[in-house]
N, C-alpha and C positions, 0 to 999 in steps of 0.2 A: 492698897493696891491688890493683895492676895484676896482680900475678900470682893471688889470687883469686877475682879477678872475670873475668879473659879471659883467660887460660892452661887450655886444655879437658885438658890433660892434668898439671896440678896436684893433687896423689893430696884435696883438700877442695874441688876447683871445686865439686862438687856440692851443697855446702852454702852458694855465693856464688853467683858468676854463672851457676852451673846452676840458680837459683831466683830468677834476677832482677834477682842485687844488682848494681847499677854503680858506677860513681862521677863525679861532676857532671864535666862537661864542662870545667868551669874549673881542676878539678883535673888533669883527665887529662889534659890539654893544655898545663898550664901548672902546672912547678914552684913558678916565686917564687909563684904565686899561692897554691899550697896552703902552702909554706914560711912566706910572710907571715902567714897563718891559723893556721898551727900556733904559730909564734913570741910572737902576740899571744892566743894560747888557751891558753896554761900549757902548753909542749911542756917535757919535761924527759924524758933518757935514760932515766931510770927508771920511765917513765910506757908505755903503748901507746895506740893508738890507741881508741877503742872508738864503737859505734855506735848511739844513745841507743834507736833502734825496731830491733830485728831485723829486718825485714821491710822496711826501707827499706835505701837505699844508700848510700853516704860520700860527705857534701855539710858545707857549715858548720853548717845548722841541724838534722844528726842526727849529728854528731859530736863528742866529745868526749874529754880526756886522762885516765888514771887507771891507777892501778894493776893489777896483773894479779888481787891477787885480787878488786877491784871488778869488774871485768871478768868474769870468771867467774862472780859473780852474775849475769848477763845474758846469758847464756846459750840457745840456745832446750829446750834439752833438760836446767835447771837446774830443778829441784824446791824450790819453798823452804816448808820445813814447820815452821810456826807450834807 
């Protein structure tokens, strides 16, 4: 997330923190805090992170765990054709 969102020379900034996206202060400050969140929000290795609104940043109440290919539904540049 940290690299993301504020690493300007991370070859996808431009798709995070070149458009915005941050992440809550209580996270980026403070590990236990997001580890405790993650721990009590279904974190499992096999899981990523993901981020319920695209256009919002990684905070508790737009974040959630899931698998990659859920995740990939969500997408901003995901087509999904009924």
């Amino acid at each position: 997330m940290k690299t993301r969102c504020y690493n300007e020379n991370f070859e996808q900034y431009h798709n995070y923190g070149g458009r915005g996206i941050t992440i809550c202060a209580e996270w980026l400050y403070d590990f236990e805090v997001f580890h405790d969140w993650a721990m009590s929000h279904g974190y499992r290795d096999d899981l990523t992170i993901d981020r319920i609104d695209n256009d919002k940043g990684y905070s508790p109440e737009n974040c959630r765990w899931v698998t990659i290919k859920a995740q990939q539904k969500n997408r901003r540049n995901n087509r999904n054709e009924n």
